[in-house]
Each structure stands twice: as C-alpha cells, then as structure tokens.
N, C-alpha and C positions, 0 to 999 in steps of 0.2 A: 406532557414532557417526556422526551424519549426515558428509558429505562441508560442506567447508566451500568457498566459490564462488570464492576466492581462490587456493586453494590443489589447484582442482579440473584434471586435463591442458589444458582447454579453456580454461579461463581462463590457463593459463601463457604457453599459444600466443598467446592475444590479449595479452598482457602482452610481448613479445617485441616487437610492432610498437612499442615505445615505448623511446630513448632513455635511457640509464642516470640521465641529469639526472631523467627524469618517469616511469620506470618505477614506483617507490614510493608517487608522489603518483597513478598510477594505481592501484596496487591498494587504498591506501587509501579510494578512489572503490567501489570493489567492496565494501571491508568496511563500508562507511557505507550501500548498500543495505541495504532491509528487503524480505525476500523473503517474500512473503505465501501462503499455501496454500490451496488452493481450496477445501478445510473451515473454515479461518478467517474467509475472505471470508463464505461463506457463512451459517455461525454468524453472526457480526457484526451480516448485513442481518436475519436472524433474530428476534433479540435488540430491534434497535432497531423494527423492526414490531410485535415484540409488548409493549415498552415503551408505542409509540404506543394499542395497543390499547386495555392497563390505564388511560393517562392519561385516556384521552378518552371518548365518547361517539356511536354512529350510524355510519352507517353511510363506509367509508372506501373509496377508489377509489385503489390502486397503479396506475403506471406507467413501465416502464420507459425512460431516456429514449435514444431512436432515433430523432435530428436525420432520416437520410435515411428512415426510412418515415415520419415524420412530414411532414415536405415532398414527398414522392410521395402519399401519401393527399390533400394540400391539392390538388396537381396535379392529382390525377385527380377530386376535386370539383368543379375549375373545367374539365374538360375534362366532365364526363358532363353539367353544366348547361348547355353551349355547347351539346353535341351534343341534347339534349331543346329548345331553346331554338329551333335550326335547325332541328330537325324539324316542332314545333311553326307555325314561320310557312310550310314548305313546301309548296305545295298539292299540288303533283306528288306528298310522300312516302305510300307505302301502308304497311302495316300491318310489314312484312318489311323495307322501308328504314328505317323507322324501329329495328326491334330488331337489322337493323345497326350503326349509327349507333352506337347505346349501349353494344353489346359492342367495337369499334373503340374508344371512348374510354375503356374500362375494361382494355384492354390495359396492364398495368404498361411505363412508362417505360424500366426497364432488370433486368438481370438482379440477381436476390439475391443480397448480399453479406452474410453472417451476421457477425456482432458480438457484443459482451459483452454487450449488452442483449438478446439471443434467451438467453444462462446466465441472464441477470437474469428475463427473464422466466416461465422454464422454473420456476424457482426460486423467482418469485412463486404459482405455479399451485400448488406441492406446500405455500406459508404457508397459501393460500386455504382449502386442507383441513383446518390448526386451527383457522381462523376463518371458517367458510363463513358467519356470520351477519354478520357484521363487515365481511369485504375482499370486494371487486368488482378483481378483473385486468381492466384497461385495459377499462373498460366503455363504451360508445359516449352521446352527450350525451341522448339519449332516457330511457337507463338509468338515467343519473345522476340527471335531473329525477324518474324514476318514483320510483327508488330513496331522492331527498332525504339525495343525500348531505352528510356533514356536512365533511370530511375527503377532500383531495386530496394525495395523496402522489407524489413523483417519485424514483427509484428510479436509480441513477450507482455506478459500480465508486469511479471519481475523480473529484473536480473539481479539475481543473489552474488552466486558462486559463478556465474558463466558458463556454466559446465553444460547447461541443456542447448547454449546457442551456439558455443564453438563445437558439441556433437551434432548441433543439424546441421551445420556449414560445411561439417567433414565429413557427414553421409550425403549431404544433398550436391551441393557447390560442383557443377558442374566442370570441367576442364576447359571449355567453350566460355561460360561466366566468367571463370577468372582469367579470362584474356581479357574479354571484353572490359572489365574493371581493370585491368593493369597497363590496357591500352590507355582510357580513358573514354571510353567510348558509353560507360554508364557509370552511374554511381550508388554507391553501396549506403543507406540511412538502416538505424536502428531506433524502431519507438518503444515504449514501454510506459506502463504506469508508474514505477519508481527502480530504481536503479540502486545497488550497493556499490563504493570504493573497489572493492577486492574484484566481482564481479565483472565492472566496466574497465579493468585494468587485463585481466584476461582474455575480455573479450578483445581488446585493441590489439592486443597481443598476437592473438590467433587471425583474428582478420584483421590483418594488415593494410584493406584499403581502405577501411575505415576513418572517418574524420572527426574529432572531437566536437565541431557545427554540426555532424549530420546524426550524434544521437540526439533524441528528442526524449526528454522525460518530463513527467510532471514534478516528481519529487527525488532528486538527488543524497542519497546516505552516506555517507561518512565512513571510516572504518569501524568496524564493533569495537575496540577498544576506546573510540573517543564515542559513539555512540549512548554507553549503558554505562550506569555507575559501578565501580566495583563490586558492591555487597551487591546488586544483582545476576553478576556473572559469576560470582562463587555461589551464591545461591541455586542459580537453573546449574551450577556443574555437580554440585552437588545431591540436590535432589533429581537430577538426569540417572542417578545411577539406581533408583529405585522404578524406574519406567523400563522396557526390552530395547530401548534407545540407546544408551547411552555413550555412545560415540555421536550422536545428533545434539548431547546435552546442550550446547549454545548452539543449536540448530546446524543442519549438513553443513560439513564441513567451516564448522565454528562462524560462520556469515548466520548470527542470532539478525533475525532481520524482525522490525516491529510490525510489518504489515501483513493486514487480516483481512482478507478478500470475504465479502459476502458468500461467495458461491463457494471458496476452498480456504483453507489454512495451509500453507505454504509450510514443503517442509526445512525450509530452512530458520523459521521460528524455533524456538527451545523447545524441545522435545517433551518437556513436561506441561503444554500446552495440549498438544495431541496424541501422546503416543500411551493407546491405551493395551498394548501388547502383552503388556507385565500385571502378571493378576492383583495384584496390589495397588497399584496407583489409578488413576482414577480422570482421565485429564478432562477439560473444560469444552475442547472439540474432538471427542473422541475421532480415532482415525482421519484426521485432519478435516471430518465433518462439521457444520454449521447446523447445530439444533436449532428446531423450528425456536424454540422459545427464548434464542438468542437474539433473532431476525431485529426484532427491535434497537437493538442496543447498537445497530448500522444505520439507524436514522441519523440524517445527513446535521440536525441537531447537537447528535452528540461530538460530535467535534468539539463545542462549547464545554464540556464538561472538562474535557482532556485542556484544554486552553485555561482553562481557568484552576490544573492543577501545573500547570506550567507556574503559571501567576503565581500561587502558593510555594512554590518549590523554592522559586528566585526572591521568597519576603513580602511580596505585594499582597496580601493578605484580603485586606479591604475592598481591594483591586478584584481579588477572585472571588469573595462572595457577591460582589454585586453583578458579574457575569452571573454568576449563579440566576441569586435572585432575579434579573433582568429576563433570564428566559425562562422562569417557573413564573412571574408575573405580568410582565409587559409583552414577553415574546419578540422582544426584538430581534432584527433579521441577525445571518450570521454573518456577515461584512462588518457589522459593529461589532462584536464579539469579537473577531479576529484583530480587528484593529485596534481595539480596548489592552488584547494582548501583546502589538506589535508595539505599542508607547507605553506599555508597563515596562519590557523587556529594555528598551530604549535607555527608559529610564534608570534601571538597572546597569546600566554602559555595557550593556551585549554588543558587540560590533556586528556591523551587517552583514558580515559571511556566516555568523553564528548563526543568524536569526533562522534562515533557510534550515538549517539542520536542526534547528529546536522547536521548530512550528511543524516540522514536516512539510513542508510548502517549497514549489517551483521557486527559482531564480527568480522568474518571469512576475511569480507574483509578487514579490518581495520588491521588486524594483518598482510594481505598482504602486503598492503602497508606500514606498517613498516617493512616491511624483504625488500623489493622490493627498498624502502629507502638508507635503510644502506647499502646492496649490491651497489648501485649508488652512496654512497659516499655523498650520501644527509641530512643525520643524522647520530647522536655517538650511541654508545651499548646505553648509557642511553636514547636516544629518543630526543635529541636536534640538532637544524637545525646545520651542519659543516658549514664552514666557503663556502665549495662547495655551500651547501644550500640557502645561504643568497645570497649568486651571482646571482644564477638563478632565484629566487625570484625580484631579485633586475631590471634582466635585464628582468625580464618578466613586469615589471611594467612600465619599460622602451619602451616596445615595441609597447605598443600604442598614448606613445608620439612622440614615432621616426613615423609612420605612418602619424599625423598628420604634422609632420613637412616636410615631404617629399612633399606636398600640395606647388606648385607653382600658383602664380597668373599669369593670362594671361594679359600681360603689355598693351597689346589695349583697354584692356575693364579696366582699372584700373581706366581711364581720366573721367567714367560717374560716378564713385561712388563718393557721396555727403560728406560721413564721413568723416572726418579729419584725421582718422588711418585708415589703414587697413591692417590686417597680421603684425603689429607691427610696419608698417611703417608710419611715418608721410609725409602727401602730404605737397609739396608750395603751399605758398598761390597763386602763378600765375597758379597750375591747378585746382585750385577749378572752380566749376560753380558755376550761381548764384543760390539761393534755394529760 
C-alpha cells in the first residue's frame, strides 16, 4: 500500500514545528494536496496533443514554454545584429574582427539552468515520433512559414499565476506570428496539466488570440479563496513568516496552488512547504525538491487516500474507511475508488460543477462518470443517486463494518484479558484475574 504523505516520518517531523492549535489544520493542508506522478503528467500532455491532432488539420508547432531561453535567445538577436551592424560601418574591421565580433555576441548570457520545460520538451520530441507528419518541436520562424503551419501549440507543467507564459509570449512571439494569428491564418492552443482561475485569466488577457476551446487542461482550479478553507490560509500566512518567503506565504503571488509535481514543487504552493532559506523552519521539500524518501507517496494509488479524506470531510465516514480498507485488502482498482467518491459526494447534493474542483479531476472526466453512472443505472437523466445508487453506497459503507465483524476471538487467550468487555462480551466474574 503506497505510503501516505501525511502519515509519512518526514512529514511528522515537519508537522511538529506547528503548535497543537494548527498542527491538524496543517496536516489537513497535506492531505488536500494532489500529488501528481510523472507518468500521469506525462500521459495527460500525451493524450491532449494527440486529442489536438485528431481535431484539427496541418501541420502543428509545439513549444515548450521557457520564459529564460526565450528572453536570452531575444537578447542574443539584438546583440548579434549590433555586432554585424558595427562591423558592417567599421572601415578598420577585416575579415577576422569581424567573425570575432559575432562569436563574442553569441556568447550565452549566463549559465544553464534546466527546468520542467527541458522534461516538457524531452517529452515533446518522443510525441513527434507518433506524429512525425503532424508536430514540428519548437521549429524556428523560417520553418514555420516553409512548413505553413496551421497550429501553434504552448506546452506548461502549470499555469499558476500566468506570469511565466505571458513572459515567454513577450520575449518569444514573433511580429510575423502575431500577424499570422490575427490574420487567422493559425491558431494559438494552450496545454497544461492543470490550470488556476487567476492564472488562465491573465493569460487570455495578454494573448488575446487565444480561445477558451483551445486551452486543454486536465484539471481546472478555482480561485484560492474558494479553493482552501479559511484556517488553512491564515495558517500557511502565518507560519510563511517564519520561512525567507514570506511574501510566497500562500504561494508566489498568493495563487496557493495544491499541485505537487513528482519531479518539482511548484513555487507557487505555500512557501512553508518548500522554502527552506530561513534557518529555523524546516520545509517537507526542501528547496522545492522531491526527497528520495517521498517518491512513494506519488504512487498513482495514493489518490485513494486523498479521496477518501474528501469522503470524511463532507460526513461519509463509513464511505471513507471502506475505500481505505478496500485498497489495504482487496486492492481494488482506482476507477472504483474514484467513483465510490463521486456518489458519496453526490450523495452529499455537491452539484456537478463542484465535483470537478473537489476531486481535482478534468471536465472531461467528471462528465464521464456521469454517463458511465446512468448507463449503470447508478443515477437519473437529471443527475440524482436511483434507488440502485443509494444501495451500493449503502452496502459499501457496510463493508467495512462486515470486515470487522468477521474478527473472531481466540477463546484460550480470552481468560488473560483484565477488561470486563471484550468484543462486546461481558466476562464472569469467576474469570476475572486478580489486577
């Protein structure tokens, strides 16, 4: 059974720097992440590239988006056209000062700093090989015009705050591109693996040819206020101020986002998750690293753990331990797990725009499992649990009580227990011992 993040040594310890008042409203902070695996990530951008494929038509140009090579590449165009520009009026330059000149200003700016966008684009190179006819990786503007593409694609782990996709559009985004888009002559798509409110509002803002159809997310979030319960956002504001963060305290630029990438800690999570700057504080990913001894706790499993404190939060009680139990004993898959939790919530009169923002789950799936639902005879056209529904709910809640009761005592060993009850039974007083 995977390791669960709350419940992992490492998290105890960071759970210890917190005060018995907020130690709870911490961990609860831990079990409301969605810890994403770096096959899921992957599948996900997969999926929705090859989605775009099927829809459309011509030829399509992915790019990953990388704010700082995109403004070093700007930088080093306006520095290699100075340097040809001065060679060009200098009478003195010969043939050798000149091919100076140009290698000098082709000198990168600063050292490489690898990012999610070198996995993103590693990652684009291996889609290119089911669609060698179709995708062009980050093809240069010559290419494009040769190529007539039809389809520009930008390619983001997250969109938080927007800030790293409307800076690579404004160092990258050619003046030629944005004809081409304003003509209508391509069109501009946005993928990512989940998306914030605040974020996907900035970004439509800034690129304006953007279509609400043409971003593609797996999981759409909400704004932070309707996201996180109060005591957890006075919580991370408050203990943000004992971390070197503390303008990150509900994560950059206050977009607290719950998502926890296998491979990085995003900083737009609460800074008292990662931000280990401040000699005092102590966070659970340091420097927005992922400790080997974490790796577990992003088994694709634990989803089920997080789903079944959903279930506990909203009452269903019964409901959550038998997911529990269900995958520490029977192991069932996680499609029943998730759907265990989508007719708990149901049941609970969550309306279905809710559901999406409380499971962390796509549109796309959520509308699945209502089709998937009523096909089973588990809900009506209108979206309410059948009388089927409430059954299988009923006896799922059932099922971890019938577990426990199946628990027989071993009648030899029953004469040394001291308690008066035990399993419901009351001993005589002639087999008590003395205490």
């Amino acid at each position: 059974m995977p390791q669960k993040l709350a419940e992992h040594p490492k998290a105890i310890e960071w759970l210890k720097q917190f005060n018995s008042r907020h130690v709870h409203i911490a961990r609860f902070l831990l079990d409301l992440l969605k810890l994403v695996p770096t096959d899921e990530f992957e599948r996900t951008i997969r999926m929705q590239i090859s989605d775009i494929c099927r829809e459309t038509d011509g030829r399509i140009a992915v790019f990953p988006v990388d704010k700082g090579d995109a403004l070093e590449e700007r930088v080093l165009e306006f520095r290699l056209a100075k340097a040809l520009r001065n060679a060009s009026t200098d009478p003195v330059a010969n043939g050798q000062e000149i091919v100076k000149r140009i290698i000098e200003a082709r000198i990168p700016l600063r050292r490489n700093h690898f990012s999610s966008a070198h996995r993103i684009g590693h990652l684009l190179e291996s889609i290119k090989g089911e669609f060698p006819r179709r995708i062009s990786v980050a093809p240069t503007l010559s290419s494009m015009r040769a190529e007539r593409v039809k389809h520009v694609v930008l390619i983001d782990d997250l969109v938080a705050t927007g800030k790293s996709i409307c800076e690579y559009w404004k160092a990258w985004a050619s003046p030629s591109l944005r004809s081409w888009l304003s003509r209508g002559q391509c069109s501009l798509w946005i993928v990512a693996y989940a998306g914030h409110a605040e974020g996907l509002g900035e970004a439509t803002k800034r690129l304006t040819y953007i279509a609400d159809e043409r971003i593609r997310l797996q999981v759409r979030l909400p704004p932070t206020c309707e996201l996180w319960p109060d005591a957890i956002l006075n919580a991370c504001s408050d203990y943000g101020l004992r971390t070197g963060k503390s303008g990150a305290s509900r994560g950059f630029r206050g977009v607290m986002s719950p998502i926890i990438f296998q491979y990085r800690c995003p900083n737009s999570t609460a800074a008292i998750l990662w931000d280990s700057s401040n000699k005092g504080w102590r966070a659970i990913f340091p420097n927005r690293s992922i400790p080997l001894e974490l790796l577990d706790c992003f088994d694709a499993d634990s989803e089920s753990t997080r789903h079944a404190e959903i279930l506990w939060k909203s009452g269903q009680y019964q409901l959550a331990l038998n997911i529990l139990e269900d995958l520490k004993i029977h192991g069932r898959c996680r499609s029943y797990q998730i759907l265990l939790t989508f007719l708990g919530l149901l049941a609970r009169n969550f309306r279905r725009e809710q559901l999406s923002k409380i499971m962390l789950l796509s549109d796309a799936k959520v509308a699945e499992l209502f089709q998937a639902s009523s096909q089973f005879g588990l809900l009506t056209s209108e979206g309410r649990l059948t009388e089927y529904g409430k059954d299988l709910l009923e006896r799922s809640r059932r099922t971890f009580l019938v577990q426990r009761m199946r628990i027989q005592p071993n009648q030899e060993a029953t004469q040394f227990y001291y308690p008066k009850q035990f399993l419901g039974v009351r001993r005589k007083s002639s087999e008590r011992g003395d205490s």
